[in-house]
N, C-alpha and C positions, 0 to 999 in steps of 0.2 A: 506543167506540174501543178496538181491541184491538193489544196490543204482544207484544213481544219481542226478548228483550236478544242481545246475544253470546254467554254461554252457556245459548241456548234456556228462559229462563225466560218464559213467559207473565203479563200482567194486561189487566186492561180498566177502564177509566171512562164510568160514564154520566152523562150530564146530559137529566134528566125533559124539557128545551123546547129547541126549537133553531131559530132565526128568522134571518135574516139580511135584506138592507133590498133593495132593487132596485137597477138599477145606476145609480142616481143618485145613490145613496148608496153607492156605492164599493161594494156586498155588506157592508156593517158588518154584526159579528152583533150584531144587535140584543135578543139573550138566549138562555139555555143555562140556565134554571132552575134545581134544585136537582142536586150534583153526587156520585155516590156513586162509589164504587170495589170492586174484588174481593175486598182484603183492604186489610190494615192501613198497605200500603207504599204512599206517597206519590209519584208518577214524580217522575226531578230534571230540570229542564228547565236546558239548558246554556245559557249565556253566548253572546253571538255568535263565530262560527268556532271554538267548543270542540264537540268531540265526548264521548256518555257510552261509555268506553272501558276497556277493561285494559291500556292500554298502558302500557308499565312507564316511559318514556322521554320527558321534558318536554326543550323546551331555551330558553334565553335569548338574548334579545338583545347582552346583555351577553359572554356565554360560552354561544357556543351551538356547542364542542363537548364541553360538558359535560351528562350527564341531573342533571336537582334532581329526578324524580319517583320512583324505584326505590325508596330508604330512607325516602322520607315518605309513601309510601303508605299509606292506613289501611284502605282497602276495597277490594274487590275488584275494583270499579268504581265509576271519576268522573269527571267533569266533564273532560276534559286538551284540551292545547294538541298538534297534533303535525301529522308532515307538513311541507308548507313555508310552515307557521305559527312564532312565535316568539312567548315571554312577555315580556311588559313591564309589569312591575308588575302590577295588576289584569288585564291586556286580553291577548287574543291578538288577536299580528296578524302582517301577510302579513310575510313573509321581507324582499321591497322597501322594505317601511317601516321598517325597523328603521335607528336613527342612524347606524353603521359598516357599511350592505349596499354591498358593491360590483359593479358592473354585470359588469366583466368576469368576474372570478372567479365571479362567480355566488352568490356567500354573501357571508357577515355574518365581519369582525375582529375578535379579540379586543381587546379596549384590550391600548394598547402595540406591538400586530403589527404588519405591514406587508404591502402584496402592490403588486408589480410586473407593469405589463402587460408582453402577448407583445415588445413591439418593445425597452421597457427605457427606454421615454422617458417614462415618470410611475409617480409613486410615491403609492398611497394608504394613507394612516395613520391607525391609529383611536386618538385622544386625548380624554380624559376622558368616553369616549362619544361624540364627533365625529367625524366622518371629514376627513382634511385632505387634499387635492390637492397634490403637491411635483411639481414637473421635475425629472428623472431622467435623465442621461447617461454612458454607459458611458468610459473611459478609453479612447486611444488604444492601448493596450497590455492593455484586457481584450476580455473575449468575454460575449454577454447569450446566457443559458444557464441549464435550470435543472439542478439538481443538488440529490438528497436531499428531493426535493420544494421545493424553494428557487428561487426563477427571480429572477436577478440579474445586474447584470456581476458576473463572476469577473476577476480580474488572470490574464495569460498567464503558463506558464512562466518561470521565474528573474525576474519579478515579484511585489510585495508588496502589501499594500494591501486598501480598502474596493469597490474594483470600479470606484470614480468616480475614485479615486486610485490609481496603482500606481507605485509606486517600485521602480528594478531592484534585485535580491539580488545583493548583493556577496561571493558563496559563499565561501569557504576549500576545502570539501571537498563531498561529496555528503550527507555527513550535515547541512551547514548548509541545503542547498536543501530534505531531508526538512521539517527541522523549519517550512522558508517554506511549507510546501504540498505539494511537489511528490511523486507521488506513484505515476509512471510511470517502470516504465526506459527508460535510452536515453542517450544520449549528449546532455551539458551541458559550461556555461563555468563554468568555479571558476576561481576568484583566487588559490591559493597565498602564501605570504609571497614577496615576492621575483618573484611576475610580475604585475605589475600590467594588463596587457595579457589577462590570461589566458589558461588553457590549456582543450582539452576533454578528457573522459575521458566512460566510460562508466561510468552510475551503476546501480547496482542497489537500487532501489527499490522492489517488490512482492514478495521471499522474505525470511527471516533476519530480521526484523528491520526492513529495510530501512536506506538513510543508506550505503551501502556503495559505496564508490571502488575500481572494478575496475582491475588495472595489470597483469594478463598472466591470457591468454584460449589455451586452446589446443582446438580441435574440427574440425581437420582437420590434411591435408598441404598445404594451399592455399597456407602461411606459413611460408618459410623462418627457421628460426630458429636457423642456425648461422651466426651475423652477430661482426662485428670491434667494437672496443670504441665507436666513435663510432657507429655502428648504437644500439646498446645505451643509450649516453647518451641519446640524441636520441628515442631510441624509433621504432618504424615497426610496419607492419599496418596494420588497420582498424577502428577502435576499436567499429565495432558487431560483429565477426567479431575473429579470431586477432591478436593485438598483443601487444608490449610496449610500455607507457607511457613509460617513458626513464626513467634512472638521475638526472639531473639534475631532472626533476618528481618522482618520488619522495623522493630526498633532502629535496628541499624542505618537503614536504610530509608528514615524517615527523618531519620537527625541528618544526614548526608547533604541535603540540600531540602528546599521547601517545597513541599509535594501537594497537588490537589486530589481528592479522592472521588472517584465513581464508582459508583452502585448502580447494576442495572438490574431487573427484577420483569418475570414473566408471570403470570398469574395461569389458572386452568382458564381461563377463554381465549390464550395466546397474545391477552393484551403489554402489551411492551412498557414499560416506564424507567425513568431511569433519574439517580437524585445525585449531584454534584456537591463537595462542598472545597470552597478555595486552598483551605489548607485543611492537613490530617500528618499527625504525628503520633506515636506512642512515648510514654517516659523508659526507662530501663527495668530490669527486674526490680531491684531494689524499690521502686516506686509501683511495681504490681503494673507496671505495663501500662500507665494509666494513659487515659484519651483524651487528645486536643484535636478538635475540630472547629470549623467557620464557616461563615456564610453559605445556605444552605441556597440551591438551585434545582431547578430540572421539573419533572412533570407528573410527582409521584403525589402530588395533590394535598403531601404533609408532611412538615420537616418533623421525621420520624428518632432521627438518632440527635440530635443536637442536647436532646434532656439529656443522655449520654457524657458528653463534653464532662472532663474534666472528674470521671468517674472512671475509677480501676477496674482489672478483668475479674475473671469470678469463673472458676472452674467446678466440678461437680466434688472436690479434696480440697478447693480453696476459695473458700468465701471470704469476700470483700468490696460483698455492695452494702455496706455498710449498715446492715437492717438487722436487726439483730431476733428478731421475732420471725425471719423466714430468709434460705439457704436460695437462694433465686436460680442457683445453676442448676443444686438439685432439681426446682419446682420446676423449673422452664427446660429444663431437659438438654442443656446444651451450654455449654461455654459462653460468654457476654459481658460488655460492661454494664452490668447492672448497677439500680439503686433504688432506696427505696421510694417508692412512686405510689402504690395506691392501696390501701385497705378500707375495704367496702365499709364495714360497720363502725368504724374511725368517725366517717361522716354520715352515713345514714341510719337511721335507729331499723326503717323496715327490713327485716331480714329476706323478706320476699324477694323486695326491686334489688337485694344483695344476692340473692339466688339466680336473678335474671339474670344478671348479666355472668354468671359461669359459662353458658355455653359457647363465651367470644371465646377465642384461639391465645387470646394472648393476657388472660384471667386463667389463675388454679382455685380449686376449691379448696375453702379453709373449715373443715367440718360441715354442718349442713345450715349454716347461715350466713359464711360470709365467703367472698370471693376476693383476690386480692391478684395485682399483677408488676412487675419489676421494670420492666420499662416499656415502650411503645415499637422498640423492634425489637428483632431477635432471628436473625438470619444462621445461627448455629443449632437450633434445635431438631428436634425431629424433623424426616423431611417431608412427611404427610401425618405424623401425629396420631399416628393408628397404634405403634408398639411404648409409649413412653408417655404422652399428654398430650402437651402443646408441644406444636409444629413451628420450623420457623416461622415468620411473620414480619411485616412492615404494616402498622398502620396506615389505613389509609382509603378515602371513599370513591378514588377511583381504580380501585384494584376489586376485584375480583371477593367478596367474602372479606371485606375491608382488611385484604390483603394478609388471608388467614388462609389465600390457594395459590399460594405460589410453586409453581413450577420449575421456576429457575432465577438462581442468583449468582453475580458474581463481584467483588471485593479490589479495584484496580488504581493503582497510582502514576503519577506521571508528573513530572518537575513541573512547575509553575512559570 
């Protein structure tokens, strides 16, 4: 009898007599005489359903997606269990026979795991080496889905829970629904202190971070934003597109807990920037809304809104940037905290270098010798300043037209 291994080593064994019986004796061999061999090496005759192998890679019943044969190898070649065989103590055997195999999945559970069939209406478990059959029903309020390699009920949006159970999220802000799950932007229901009914906003959930409560969006001219003071309150837009949120959900929602503010801003050359400040709060109506802000950050090259700080809103029916000589919502064409900030001829006698400087975006003309402007941003105004004046704007020299071409802004909070 001549052999050969896996890697093409040759032997052979003889045996001097070889008989075997008729078929009424099944072919028994009925003798093989005396048995000699090539050399010294003895063949190894495997176990049933083991193969003589190098394969590096055993797996168990127990934990079979783990290898036990890699690091205990001693030879070259031996005897293994592989394929959709498994170990079990002494024996290899077929993958089906193993204690935790499951039919649909098609494999074998770890003790402790779990798998869920396609439909989400049983659940098998492998316990102490057992496998256990459970009924399995999804929650009126989840989805059977898998996800992560996981196939389960999931609880739905602004729901909580083990998939069987989903309790709704009783949000505060958008950062409270992050932390439940959620994990897509778009527009949700938060609670606020003080609306129990709740309000929607639009959250942003997949950049920054995420947990971010948007409350003024500007990316077109689609959305008039030169609105009177109950506009403003109440808020209007479209909260997936160009809005303000309302001065009365904000306030709310800004006394609720300690909020940090981001501002991001795109210019006409698509350059990106974007300005942080640690905290941001509004006061109530009664106080005209007014704005606390701090510690300015980010990469817009100039803390724009901080002159802002601690100055009231000012709508196009309600001035209250405290200037008494110019209506700054009027002039600037949009809702803002204004104040009085700059009147050209105040300080300079030449009416000329007072002329010059009208063309900036975030100066109005005061007759034809002086220019004059209310603060250093103004993210409410026109949205390219072609139907009304001045256009929004942020200050600032690494923006585009010192931040006089902005293309897109947006207004977003997030607990501290």
């Amino acid at each position: 009898m001549d052999f050969e291994n896996v890697v093409e080593e040759t032997y052979y064994v003889t045996y001097d007599e070889f008989r075997i019986s008729d078929e009424w004796g099944d072919y028994y061999i009925s003798s093989l005489g005396t048995f000699e061999i090539s050399d010294e090496t003895i063949p190894e005759w495997c176990p049933a359903n083991e193969i003589f192998s190098n394969e590096t890679c055993e797996r168990t019943c127990v934990d079979p997606d783990t290898c036990i044969s890699a690091t205990s190898r001693t030879k070259s070649e031996q005897c293994v269990c592989v394929g959709d065989y498994m170990r079990q103590q002494e024996q290899c055997i077929p993958l089906n026979q193993c204690n935790c195999f499951v039919a649909d999945k098609g494999g074998v559970l770890m003790e402790g795991h779990f798998y869920i069939n396609s439909r989400c209406t049983r659940k098998s478990i492998c316990r102490n080496n057992r496998l256990v059959i459970e009924n399995y029903q999804c929650n009126s309020q989840a989805t059977c889905a898998e996800r992560n390699g996981v196939r389960k009920c999931y609880c739905n949006p602004t729901y909580q829970g083990d998939g069987e159970t989903c309790i709704r999220v009783i949000a505060k802000d958008c950062y409270e629904l992050y932390v439940s799950g959620i994990r897509s932007d778009g527009v949700y229901t938060i609670y606020p202190d003080g609306w129990p009914s709740g309000i929607q906003v639009y959250c942003e959930m997949e950049s920054n971070g995420g947990g971010w409560t948007v409350f003024q969006r500007r990316s077109s001219a689609s959305t008039d934003f030169n609105r009177g003071w109950s506009d403003y309150k109440n808020g209007f837009g479209n909260k997936n597109q160009d809005h303000w949120l309302g001065n009365k959900y904000i306030h709310s929602m800004t006394n609720q807990k300690t909020y940090q503010l981001r501002i991001d801003l795109r210019d006409s050359g698509s350059s990106s920037k974007y300005a942080v400040y640690s905290t941001f709060r509004i006061n109530n109506e009664a106080d005209k809304y007014r704005l606390s802000v701090r510690s300015h950050s980010g990469n817009t090259g100039y803390d724009s809104l901080s002159d802002s700080n601690n100055k009231q809103f000012s709508t196009k029916d309600r001035d209250n940037d405290g200037w008494s000589r110019y209506d700054c919502a009027e002039r600037h064409g949009g809702a803002w905290w204004f104040y009085d900030r700059f009147d050209c001829r105040r300080y300079y006698i030449s009416a000329s270098y007072c002329r010059s400087l009208c063309p900036y975006c975030y100066s109005f003309p005061d007759g034809s010798e002086n220019c004059a402007y209310c603060a250093y941003s103004h993210l409410n105004g026109d949205y390219d300043g072609s139907t009304r004046g001045t256009p929004m704007f942020w200050y600032s020299y690494s923006l585009n037209g010192y931040g006089c071409s902005l293309q897109y802004t947006d207004m977003k909070i997030r607990p501290v």
